[in-house]
N, C-alpha and C positions, 0 to 999 in steps of 0.2 A: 432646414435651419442650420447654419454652422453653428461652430463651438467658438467663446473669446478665444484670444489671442492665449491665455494660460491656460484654459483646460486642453487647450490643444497642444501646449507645451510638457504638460503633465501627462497624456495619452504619449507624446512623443518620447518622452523620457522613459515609460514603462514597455514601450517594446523596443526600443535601446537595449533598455537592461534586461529582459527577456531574452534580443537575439545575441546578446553575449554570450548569456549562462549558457553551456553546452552541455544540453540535458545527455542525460543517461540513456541508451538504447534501453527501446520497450519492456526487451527481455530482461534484462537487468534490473528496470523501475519495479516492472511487476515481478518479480522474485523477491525483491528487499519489499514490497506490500504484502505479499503472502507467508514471507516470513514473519513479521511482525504482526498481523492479523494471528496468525497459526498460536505466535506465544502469546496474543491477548486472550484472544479464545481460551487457551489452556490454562490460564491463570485467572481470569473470573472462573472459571469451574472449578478451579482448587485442582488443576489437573485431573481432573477427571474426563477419561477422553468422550466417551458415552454424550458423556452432559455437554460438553464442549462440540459434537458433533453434531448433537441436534440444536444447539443456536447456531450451528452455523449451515444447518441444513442439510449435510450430506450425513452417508452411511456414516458409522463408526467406523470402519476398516478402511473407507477412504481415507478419512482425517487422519487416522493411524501413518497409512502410505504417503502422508504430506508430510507430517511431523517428520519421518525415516527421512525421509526425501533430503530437507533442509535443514537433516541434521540436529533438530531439535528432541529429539527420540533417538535413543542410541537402540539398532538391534537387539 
């Protein structure tokens, strides 16, 4: 089955503006997600890293070595 004439214009126009936007490499994208995860985490827990490490399912020491990591935890 094809699509009319507009919904084919409207698939067309959304990966137009798709192959414009020049996404962020991987490494980047997911750095700025695991940041922002890292300080949601730690702010529903009231900062508590404990609590905050088991909703997010790793050790506490990991989540500790993240937060350092991206700078959200000062040494």
């Amino acid at each position: 089955l094809t699509k009319d004439p507009f919904s084919q214009l409207v698939e067309l126009r959304s990966r137009v503006a798709r192959a414009i936007k020049s996404p962020s490499p991987l490494a980047a994208a997911r750095q700025q997600f695991d940041r922002e995860y890292l300080r949601d985490a730690l702010a529903a827990a009231h900062g508590k890293i404990k609590k905050a490490a088991v909703t997010a399912g790793i050790h506490p020491k990991s989540f500790e070595r993240l937060l350092r990591r991206y700078g959200i935890l000062q040494p």
